[in-house]
C-alpha positions in Angstrom: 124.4 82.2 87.0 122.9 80.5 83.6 125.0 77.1 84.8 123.3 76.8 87.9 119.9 78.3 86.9 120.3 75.0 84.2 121.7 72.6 87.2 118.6 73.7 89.4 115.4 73.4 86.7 114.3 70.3 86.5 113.5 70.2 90.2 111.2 71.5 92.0 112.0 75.3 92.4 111.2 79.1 93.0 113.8 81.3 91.6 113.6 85.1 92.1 116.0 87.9 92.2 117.3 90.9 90.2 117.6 89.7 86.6 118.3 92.7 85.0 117.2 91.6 81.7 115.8 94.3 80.2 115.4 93.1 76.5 113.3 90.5 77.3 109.0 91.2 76.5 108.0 88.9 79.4 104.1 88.1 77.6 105.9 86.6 75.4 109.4 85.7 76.6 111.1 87.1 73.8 114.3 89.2 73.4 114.8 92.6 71.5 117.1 91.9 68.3 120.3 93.8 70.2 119.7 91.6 73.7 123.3 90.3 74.6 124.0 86.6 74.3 123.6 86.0 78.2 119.5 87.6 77.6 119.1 84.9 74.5 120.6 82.4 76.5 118.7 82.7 79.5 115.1 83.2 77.6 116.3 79.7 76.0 117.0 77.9 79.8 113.0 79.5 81.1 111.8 78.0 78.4 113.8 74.7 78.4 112.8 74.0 81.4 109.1 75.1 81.3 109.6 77.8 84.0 106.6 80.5 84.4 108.2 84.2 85.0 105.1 85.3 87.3 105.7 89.5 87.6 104.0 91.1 84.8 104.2 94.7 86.0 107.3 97.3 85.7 109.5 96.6 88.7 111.4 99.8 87.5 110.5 102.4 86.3 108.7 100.9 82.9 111.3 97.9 82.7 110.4 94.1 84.7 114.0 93.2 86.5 112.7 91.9 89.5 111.8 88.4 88.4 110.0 85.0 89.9 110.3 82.0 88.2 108.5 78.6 89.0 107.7 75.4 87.0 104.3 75.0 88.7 102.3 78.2 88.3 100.3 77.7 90.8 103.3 77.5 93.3 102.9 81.7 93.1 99.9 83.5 94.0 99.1 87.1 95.2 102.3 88.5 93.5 102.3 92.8 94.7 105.0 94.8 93.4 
């Protein structure tokens, strides 16, 4: 998945699926210390490629998995979980 998430960034794109990336603070895109390698490396691509992650609320239970990317905010509006 992080090769195509890197082939498909610098275009013009809304990703969103199941991540289940649970390490990851999304206010400030950072990782817990024990996040695997894949979390790190995936953090590294959003911000590479200037994506916005536009869910800010628990998808489950108190954890954000369910995740929408875009390099244009403004491509997302009136987000509901």
């Amino acid at each position: 998945m992080l090769k195509l998430l890197r082939e498909v960034c610098h275009k013009q794109v809304l990703i969103l699926g199941d991540f289940n990336y649970s390490d990851v603070d999304w206010t400030t895109y950072t990782a817990v210390s024990s996040a695997s390698h894949d979390c790190c490396e995936f953090i590294n691509i959003v911000e590479d490629y200037f994506l916005t992650q536009h869910v800010l609320c628990p998808t489950r239970c108190d954890t954000i998995l369910d995740l929408v990317f875009s390099r244009e905010p403004e491509l997302v509006s009136d987000l509901e979980v």
